[in-house]
Each structure stands twice: as C-alpha cells, then as structure tokens.
C-alpha positions as CSV (number, residue, x, y, z in Angstrom):
1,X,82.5,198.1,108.9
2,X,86.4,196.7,108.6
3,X,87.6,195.6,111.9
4,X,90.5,197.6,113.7
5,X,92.9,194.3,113.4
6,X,92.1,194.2,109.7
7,X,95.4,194.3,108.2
8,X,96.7,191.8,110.4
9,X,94.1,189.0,109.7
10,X,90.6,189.9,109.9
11,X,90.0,191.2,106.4
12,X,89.5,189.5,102.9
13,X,92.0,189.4,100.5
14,X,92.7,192.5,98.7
15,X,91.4,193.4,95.3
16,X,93.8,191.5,92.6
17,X,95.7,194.2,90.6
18,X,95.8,194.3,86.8
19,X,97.7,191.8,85.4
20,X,101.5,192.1,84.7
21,X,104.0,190.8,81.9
22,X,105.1,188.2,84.8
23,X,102.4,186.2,85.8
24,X,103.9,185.6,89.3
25,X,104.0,189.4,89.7
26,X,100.3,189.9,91.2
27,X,101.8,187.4,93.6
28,X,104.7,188.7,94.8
29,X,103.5,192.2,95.0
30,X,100.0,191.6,97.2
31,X,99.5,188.6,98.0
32,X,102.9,187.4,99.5
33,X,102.5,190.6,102.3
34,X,98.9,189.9,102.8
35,X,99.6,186.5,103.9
36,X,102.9,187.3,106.1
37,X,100.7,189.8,108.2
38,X,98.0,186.7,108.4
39,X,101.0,184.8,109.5
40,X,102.2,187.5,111.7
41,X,98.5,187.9,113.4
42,X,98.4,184.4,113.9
43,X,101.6,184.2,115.1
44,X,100.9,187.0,118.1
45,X,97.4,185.7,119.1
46,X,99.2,181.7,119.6
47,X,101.8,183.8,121.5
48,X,99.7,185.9,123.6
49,X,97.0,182.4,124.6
50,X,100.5,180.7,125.2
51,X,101.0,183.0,127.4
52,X,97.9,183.3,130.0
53,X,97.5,179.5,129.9
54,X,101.5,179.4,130.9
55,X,100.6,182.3,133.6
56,X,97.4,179.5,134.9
57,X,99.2,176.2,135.0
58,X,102.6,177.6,135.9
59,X,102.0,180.8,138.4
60,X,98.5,180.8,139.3
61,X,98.1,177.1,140.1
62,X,101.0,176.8,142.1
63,X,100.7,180.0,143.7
64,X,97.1,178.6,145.3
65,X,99.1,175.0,146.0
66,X,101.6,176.7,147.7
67,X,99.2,178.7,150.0
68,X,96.5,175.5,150.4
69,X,100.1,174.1,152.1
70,X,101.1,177.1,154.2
71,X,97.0,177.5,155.3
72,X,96.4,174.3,155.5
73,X,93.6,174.7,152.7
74,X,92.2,171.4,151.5
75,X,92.4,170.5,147.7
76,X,90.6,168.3,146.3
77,X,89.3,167.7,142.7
78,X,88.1,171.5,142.4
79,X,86.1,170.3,139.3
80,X,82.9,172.4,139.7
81,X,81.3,170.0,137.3
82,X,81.7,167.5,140.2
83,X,78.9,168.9,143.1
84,X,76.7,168.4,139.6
85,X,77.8,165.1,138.7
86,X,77.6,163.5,142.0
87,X,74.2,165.3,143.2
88,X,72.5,164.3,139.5
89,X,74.0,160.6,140.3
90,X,72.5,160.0,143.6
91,X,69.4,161.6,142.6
92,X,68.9,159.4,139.7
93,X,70.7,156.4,140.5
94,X,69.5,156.2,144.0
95,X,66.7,158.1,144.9
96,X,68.7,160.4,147.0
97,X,67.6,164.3,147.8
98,X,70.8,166.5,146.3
99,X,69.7,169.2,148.2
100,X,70.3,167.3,151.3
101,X,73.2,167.6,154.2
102,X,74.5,164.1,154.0
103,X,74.9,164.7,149.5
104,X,76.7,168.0,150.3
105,X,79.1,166.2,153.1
106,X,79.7,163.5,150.3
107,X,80.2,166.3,147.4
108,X,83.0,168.0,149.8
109,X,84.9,165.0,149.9
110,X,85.2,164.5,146.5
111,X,85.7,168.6,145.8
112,X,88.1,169.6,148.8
113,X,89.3,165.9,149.3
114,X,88.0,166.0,152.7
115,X,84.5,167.3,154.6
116,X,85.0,171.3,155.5
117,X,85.1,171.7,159.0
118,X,83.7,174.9,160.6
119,X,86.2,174.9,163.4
120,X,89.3,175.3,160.6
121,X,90.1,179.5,160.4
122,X,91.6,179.0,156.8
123,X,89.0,176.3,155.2
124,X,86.9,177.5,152.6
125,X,83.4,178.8,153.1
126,X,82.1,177.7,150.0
127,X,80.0,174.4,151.0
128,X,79.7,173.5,147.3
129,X,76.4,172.2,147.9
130,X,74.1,171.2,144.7
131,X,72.3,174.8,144.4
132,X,71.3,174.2,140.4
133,X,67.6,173.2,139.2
134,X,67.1,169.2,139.7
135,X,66.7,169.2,135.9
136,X,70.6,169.7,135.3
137,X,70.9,165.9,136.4
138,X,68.9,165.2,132.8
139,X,71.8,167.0,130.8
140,X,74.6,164.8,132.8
141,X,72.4,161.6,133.0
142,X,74.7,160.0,130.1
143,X,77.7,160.2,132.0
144,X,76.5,159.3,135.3
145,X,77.5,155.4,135.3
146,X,81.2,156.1,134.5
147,X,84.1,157.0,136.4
148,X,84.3,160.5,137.7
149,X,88.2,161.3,136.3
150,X,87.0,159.9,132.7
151,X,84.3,162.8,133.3
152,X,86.3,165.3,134.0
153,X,89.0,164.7,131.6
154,X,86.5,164.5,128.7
155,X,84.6,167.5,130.0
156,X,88.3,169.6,129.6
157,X,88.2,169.4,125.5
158,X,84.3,169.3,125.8
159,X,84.9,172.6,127.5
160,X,87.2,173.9,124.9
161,X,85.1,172.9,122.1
162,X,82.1,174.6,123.4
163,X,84.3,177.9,124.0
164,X,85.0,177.9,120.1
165,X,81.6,177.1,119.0
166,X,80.4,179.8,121.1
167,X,82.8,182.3,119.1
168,X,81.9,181.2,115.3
169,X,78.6,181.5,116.4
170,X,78.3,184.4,117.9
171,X,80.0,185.8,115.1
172,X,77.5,184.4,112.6
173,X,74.4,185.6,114.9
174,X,75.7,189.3,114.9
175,X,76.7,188.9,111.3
176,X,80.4,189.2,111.3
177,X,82.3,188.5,108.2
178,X,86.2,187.1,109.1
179,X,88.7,185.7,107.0
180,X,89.1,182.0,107.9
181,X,92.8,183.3,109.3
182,X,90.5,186.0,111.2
183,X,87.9,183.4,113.1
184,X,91.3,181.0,113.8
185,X,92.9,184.5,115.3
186,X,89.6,185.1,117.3
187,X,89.1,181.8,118.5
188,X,92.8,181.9,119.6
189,X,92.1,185.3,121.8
190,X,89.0,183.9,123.0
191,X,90.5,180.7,124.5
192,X,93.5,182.2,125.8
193,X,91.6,184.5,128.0
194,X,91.7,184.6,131.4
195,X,87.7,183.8,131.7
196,X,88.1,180.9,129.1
197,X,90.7,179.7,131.2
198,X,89.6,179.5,134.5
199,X,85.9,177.9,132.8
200,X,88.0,174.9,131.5
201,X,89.9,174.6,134.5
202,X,86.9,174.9,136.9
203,X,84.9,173.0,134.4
204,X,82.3,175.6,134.8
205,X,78.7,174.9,133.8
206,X,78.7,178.9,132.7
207,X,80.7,178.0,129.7
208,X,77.6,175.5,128.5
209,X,75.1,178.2,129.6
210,X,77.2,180.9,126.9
211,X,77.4,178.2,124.3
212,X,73.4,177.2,124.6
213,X,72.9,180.9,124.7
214,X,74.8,182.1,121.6
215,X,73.3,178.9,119.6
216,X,70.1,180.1,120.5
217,X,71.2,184.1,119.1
218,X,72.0,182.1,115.9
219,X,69.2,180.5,115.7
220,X,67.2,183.5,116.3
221,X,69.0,185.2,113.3
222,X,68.0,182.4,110.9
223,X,64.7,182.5,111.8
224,X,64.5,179.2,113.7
225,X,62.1,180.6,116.9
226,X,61.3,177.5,118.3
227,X,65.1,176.0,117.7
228,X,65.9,179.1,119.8
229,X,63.3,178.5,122.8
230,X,64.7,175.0,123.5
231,X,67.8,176.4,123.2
232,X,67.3,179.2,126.0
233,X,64.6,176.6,128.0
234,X,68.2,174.6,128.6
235,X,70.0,177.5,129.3
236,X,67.9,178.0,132.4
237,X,70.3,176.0,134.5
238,X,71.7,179.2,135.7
239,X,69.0,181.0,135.9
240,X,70.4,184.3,136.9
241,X,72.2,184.4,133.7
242,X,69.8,184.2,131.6
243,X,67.0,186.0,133.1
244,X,67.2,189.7,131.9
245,X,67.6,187.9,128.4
246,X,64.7,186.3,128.6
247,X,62.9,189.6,129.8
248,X,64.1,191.4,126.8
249,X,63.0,188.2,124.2
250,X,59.3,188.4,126.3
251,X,59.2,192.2,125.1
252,X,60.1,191.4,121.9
253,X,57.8,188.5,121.0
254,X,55.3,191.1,122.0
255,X,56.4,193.8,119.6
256,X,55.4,191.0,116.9
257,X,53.1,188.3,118.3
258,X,51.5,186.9,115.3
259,X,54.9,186.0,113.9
260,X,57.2,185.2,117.1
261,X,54.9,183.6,119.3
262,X,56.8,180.0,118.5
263,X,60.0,181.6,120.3
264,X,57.4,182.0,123.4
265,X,55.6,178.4,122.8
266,X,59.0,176.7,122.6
267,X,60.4,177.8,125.5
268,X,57.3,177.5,127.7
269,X,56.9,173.7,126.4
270,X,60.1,173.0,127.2
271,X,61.1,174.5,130.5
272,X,57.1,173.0,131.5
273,X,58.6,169.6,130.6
274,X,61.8,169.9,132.4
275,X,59.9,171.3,136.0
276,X,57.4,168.9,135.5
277,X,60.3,165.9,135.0
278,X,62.0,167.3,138.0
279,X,58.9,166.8,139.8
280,X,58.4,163.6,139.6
281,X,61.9,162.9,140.2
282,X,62.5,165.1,143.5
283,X,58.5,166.4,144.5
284,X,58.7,169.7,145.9
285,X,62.2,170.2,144.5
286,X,61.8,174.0,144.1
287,X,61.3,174.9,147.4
288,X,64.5,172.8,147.9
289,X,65.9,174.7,145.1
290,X,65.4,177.9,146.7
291,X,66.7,176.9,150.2
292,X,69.7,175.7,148.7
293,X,70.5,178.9,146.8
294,X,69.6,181.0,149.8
295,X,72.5,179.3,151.6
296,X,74.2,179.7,148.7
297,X,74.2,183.2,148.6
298,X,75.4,183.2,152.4
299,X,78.0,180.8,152.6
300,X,80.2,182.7,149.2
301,X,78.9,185.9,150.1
302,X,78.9,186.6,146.7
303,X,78.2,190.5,145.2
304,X,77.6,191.6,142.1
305,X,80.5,193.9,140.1
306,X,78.5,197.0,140.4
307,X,78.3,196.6,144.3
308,X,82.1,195.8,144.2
309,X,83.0,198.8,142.3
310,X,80.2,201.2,144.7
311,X,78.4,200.3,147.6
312,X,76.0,197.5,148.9
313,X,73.5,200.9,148.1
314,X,74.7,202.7,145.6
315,X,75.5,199.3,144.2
316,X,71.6,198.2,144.5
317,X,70.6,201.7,143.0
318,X,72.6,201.1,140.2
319,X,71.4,197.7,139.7
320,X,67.9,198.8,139.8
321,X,68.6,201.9,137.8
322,X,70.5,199.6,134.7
323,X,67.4,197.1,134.6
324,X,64.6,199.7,134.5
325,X,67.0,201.1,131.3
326,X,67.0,197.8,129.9
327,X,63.7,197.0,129.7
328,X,62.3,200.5,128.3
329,X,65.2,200.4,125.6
330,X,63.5,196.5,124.8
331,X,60.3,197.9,124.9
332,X,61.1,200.8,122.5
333,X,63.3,198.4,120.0
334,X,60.7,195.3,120.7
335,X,59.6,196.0,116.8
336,X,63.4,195.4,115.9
337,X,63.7,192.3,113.4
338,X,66.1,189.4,114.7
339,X,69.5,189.7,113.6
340,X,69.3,193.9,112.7
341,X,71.7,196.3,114.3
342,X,69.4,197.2,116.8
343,X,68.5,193.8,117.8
344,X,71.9,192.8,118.4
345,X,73.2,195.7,120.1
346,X,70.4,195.1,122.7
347,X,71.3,191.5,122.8
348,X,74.8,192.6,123.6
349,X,73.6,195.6,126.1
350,X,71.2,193.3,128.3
351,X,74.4,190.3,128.4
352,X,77.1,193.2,129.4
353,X,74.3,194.5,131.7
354,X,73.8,191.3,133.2
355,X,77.7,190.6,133.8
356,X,77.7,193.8,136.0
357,X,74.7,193.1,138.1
358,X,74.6,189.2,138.9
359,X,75.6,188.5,142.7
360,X,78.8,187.2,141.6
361,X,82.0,188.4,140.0
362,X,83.8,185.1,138.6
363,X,85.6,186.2,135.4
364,X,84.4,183.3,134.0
365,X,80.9,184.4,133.6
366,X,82.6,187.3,130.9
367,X,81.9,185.0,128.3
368,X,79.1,187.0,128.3
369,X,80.7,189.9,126.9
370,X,81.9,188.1,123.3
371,X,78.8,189.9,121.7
372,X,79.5,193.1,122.6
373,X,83.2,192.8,122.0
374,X,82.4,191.7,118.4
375,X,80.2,194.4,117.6
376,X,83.0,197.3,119.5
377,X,85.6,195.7,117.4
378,X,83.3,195.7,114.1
379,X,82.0,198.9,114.3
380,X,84.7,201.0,115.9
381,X,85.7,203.5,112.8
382,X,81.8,204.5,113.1
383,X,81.4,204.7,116.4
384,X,85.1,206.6,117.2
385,X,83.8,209.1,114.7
386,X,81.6,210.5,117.6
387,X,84.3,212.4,118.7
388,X,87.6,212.4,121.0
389,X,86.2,211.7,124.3
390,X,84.4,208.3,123.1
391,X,87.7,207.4,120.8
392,X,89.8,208.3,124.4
393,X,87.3,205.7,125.6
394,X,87.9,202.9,123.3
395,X,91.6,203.2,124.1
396,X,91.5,203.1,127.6
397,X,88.7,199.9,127.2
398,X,91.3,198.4,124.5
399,X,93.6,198.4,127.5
400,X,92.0,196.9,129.8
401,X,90.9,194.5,127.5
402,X,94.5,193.7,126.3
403,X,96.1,194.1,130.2
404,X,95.9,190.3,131.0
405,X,98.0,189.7,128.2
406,X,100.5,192.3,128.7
407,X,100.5,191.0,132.6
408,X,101.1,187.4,131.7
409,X,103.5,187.8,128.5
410,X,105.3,189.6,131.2
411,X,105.1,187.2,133.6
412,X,106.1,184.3,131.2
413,X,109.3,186.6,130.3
414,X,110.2,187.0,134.3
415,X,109.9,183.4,134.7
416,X,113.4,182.6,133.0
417,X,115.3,184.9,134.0
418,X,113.5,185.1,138.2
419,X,112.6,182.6,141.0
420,X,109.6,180.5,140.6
421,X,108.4,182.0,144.3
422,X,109.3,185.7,142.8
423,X,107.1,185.3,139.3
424,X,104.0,183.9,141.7
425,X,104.2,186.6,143.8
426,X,102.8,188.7,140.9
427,X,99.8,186.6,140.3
428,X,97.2,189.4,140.7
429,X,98.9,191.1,138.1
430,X,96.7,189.6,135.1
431,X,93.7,189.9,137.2
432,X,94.1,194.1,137.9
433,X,91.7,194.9,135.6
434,X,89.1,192.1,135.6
435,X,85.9,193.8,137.2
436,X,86.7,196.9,135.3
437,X,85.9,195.1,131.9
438,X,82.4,194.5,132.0
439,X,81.9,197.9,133.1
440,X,84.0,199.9,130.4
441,X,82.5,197.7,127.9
442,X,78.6,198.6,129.2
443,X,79.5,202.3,128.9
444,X,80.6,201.8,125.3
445,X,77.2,199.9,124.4
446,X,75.2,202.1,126.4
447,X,76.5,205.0,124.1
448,X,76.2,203.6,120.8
449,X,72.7,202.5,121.9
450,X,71.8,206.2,122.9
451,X,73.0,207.4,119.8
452,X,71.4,205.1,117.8
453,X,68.1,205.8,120.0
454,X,68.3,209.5,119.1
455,X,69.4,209.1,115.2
456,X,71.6,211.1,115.8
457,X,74.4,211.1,112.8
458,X,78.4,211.0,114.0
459,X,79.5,214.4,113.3
C-alpha cells in the first residue's frame, strides 16, 4: 500500500511519460514537481526536528535548571548511562559489588553532583542505584578505562546513530519500500521526536535495547534465526522490555519446531553464557539483581501507562486482560511465516502492548512504537476503508501523533517575539499528549488484527 505522505516524499518516481519533440520536456513537466515536493517534505521534517530539539535545549532544559535553583534540586551529570558505567567499572576493575550501598552513594555523586540526602523535601527520590543484570558491565567493558566525559560525549552520536539504524531497519524487517528522500524524511521525524530526544539526552540504555531489538526483527525476516537469538539474548538488559516479545517468539518457534528451533538454541546459548559469566564475576548476583529492582520500583514509584490513564485496579485488570489477548492471538498466528503481514502486525501489537503495560511511562521507551507506526502509515488507505469511525480514529491518533510538533514549532515561534521565562512556562505543552500515544496506537493495531483474525474483507 502507498503511504499517506506519498506525494510529499515517500513514493517512487512517477511513471516517465511518452516522449516529446523537446527532450527536456519529460523533465520539466514530471520530474521538476516531483522533486520540489521531495524538497518541500524534506524541508518540513528538518523544520519540524529543528524544532522539538530547539523546544529540549532551549525551553525544557532550562526550565528544569531554573527550578533545580529555586528547589534547590542537585544537578549533576544526569547521564543515565553513568550509574552503568561506574557500577560495570568497579565491578570489573575492582571486584566491587554494584549492587552495593557504598557503589550507589558513589554513582549519586557523579549523577546528582552530590549524595541525595533523605532529609532534603525537594531532592530527588530516584537513588539511581545499578538495578540492570551484572552482564551489562560486558557490553560497556571497552570503555571502562577512559574518562567518563569522553563516554558520554561519544555515547551522544553513538545514541543518534543507533536511533537511525533502528528506523532503516525496522523498515526493511516489516518490508517498507521508501524513496531514499522518504527513509532521510523518516529518519528526520524519528530523531526529532520527543522520545528520541530525551534517549540521547539521558543517554538511555532503552535506545540500544530498540536498536538490538529491531536488528533482531531483520534478521528474523531474512531468515537468520540464530543471528536473531543473540540479538534478543543482548537485548535482555531490560528485561521488562523485551519479555512479552520473547513470549510471543516461544509460541512461535513452537508453531514450527523442526525449522525455528535455532531462534530458541541461540538465545538460550547465549543468555546461558552471559548468567553464567555474571556468575563468576558477582556469585549470587541475581538475588542481588532482584533486591535492587525491588527498591527500584519503590524509590521512582514507577506505574505503568494503563494504570496512569485507569486505576492501580482497573489498571492491573487491563494489564492482565491485554497479555492473556496477546498470547492467544500468538498462539493462533504461531504458524505465521517471519516477515508476513500477520507476523509483523503481532510483532508490532505485543511492542505497542508492552509500552502500555511496563511499570514506567518514560517517553523514551516509545521507540517501541516505530513498528506499528510504519505499518499504520503503510497500510492506512486499506485499513480507513473499514469505515468512518476507524478513519475518525486515524485522525484523531494523527494528532496526537503530530501534537509535539505543533506544541514546539509553536513554542520556537513564541520564543522571538516573548520572554524566555514566558516560552518555559509552556513546557508541558509538547508533552500533553504523550501517554495517550501508545494507547491510540494499540487500539488501531488491535483492530486491524481483529479484522484480519476474522477475514473479514473492508466493506
């Protein structure tokens, strides 16, 4: 199917018209206007990822410096790469448990700038204590022995990098054929997204996490099973990202044993390797593990979107409800051949799912959603043929969708013409619709895959 922004960039070229006396003519008369709206789409995404990176460095960064000062709020590096960094070094350089108070006083100092202190009403609550797997410290061994800001300011464009490889390869796992104009106009939207955004500027490990696990949905698409279980075995160092995904790959190596089983043997290899290296690194490390996530959970008294948006028990219904869903829809489509429709819409489904129901809301974790925004976007002239209702749906999820934008090209407007104090007073602007997102876009899926469940034709 054509995408909806096909006529400004995504599509090919169109078909060359029969030749004219003047040889430039064909030229002039279809190719020239194909390649000003090109331009034109180009043009608008650069403007529009100008934009919500103007709106983070210039409103919402000193917006928070401005209330750190008035609070009293200490600032540090706020690298969330650094608890990692520091915890793998002193677990591998010198022996020392990462799990362990005295590691988590040192990682505060280095994160905040200064240890938190209980007695303070305004310091943060989040202990930033090392709550990953021990095996993480094998991923950031290379870069242990040099200086943290060297780290950090290579891990910025390392960051970026992964965020476009994430989107060409998403887009070749689901099968989606742009223009090289169309991939430079989605990479463009992609990293000048709010959730893009704030994973570069945290330096959040969730951006490797949605690169290792779209390299792995390529890889799964070209056949390459035991590429793919490494792949995901890696991804495991946020575990609650990837664990419904790894439910729904169970069910379908199942649905074709004899063929898949190297997906299976892969991952089980590898992950058996990394527990058994962390081991004999830290012993008993996954009880410390647990302990540490446990406090975790406590001390950001993190909640999941769906909780958010209900209650702690409608919330946990919900939750509960969408997961039993999941994993009868991967039973029923467990037969489906990597890289077909139905395939990817459940790989899509169970990511958007997952978004909703993980016990925290960071908008950087919607990096999760690029699959299912690649197939809504691809297949929207079949699936808004379902009637009015589901194309009122698409328009009001386009909107929130395109909101951030609209918020911070405003924003960027106000800021030459109003006070500096007046523009960050409207930081929550680009932010309005942020936990709505996931769950517009779930809806969406979860039609087309009932639909598709029920062959039933568009009318």
């Amino acid at each position: 199917m054509s995408s909806p922004l096909k006529g400004l960039s995504f599509g090919t070229l169109a078909p060359r018209r029969a030749r004219s006396a003047d040889p430039l003519a064909g030229s002039a008369t279809s190719r020239q206007p194909r390649r000003h709206r090109h331009t034109l789409g180009v043009a608008l995404a650069l403007l529009v990822a100008a934009s919500m990176w103007f709106y983070v460095q210039g409103v919402l960064i000193p917006y928070q410096k401005t209330d750190a000062v008035r609070y009293g709020r200490p600032r540090g590096n706020l690298s969330d790469l650094y608890p990692r960094w520091l915890g793998a070094q002193q677990l591998l350089l010198y022996r020392r448990d990462p799990y362990s108070q005295q590691v988590t006083r040192e990682i505060q100092i280095g994160y905040y700038g200064r240890e938190l202190d209980p007695g303070r009403r305004y310091d943060p609550k989040d202990q930033q204590g090392f709550a990953y797997p021990v095996y993480v410290a094998f991923l950031l061994a290379p870069f242990l022995h040099l200086d943290f800001a060297l780290v950090r300011t290579a891990f910025t464009w390392v960051l970026a990098a992964f965020i476009v490889a994430t989107v060409l390869l998403w887009t070749k796992a689901l099968g989606w054929q742009l223009s090289a104009r169309g991939k430079a106009i989605f990479v463009l939207l992609v990293i000048g997204s709010f959730p893009a955004a704030q994973g570069i500027k945290l330096q959040q490990l969730t951006v490797l996490v949605s690169t290792l696990v779209a390299a792995a949905a390529a890889a799964l698409a070209a056949g390459w099973l035991a590429l793919a279980g490494l792949l995901l075995a890696l991804s495991t160092i946020k575990p609650q990202l990837v664990l419904p995904l790894l439910i729904f790959l169970l069910l379908w190596v199942i649905g074709d044993w004899t063929n898949r089983w190297p997906l299976l043997a892969s991952f089980s290899g590898v992950m058996a390797c990394l527990v058994a290296a962390s081991q004999w690194v830290l012993p008993g490390w996954i009880g410390k593990f647990m302990v540490a996530l446990g406090a975790y959970r406590q001390y950001t008294g993190g909640v999941s979107i769906l909780v958010t948006l209900l209650s702690p028990v409608a919330g946990i219904i919900g939750t509960a409800g969408l997961l039993v869903v999941l994993v009868i829809l991967g039973w029923k489509l467990r037969h489906a051949p990597a890289g077909s429709p139905s395939f990817n819409l459940m790989l899509a489904l169970v990511l958007a799912v997952t978004v909703l129901v993980i016990p925290t809301w960071a908008p950087y974790n919607q990096l999760l959603l690029l699959p299912a925004l690649i197939l809504l976007i691809r297949d929207w002239r079949r699936l808004t043929r379902l009637g009015p209702l589901l194309r009122l749906l698409y328009l009001l999820v386009a909107a929130l969708v395109a909101w951030p934008w609209v918020a911070t090209l405003y924003l960027s407007a106000a800021s030459f013409f109003q006070p500096a104090s007046v523009v960050q007073s409207g930081w929550t602007l680009p932010l309005r619709t942020s936990m709505l997102i996931p769950f517009g876009i779930m809806v969406l899926l979860g039609i087309d895959a009932f639909w598709q469940r029920a062959e039933m034709p568009p009318p």
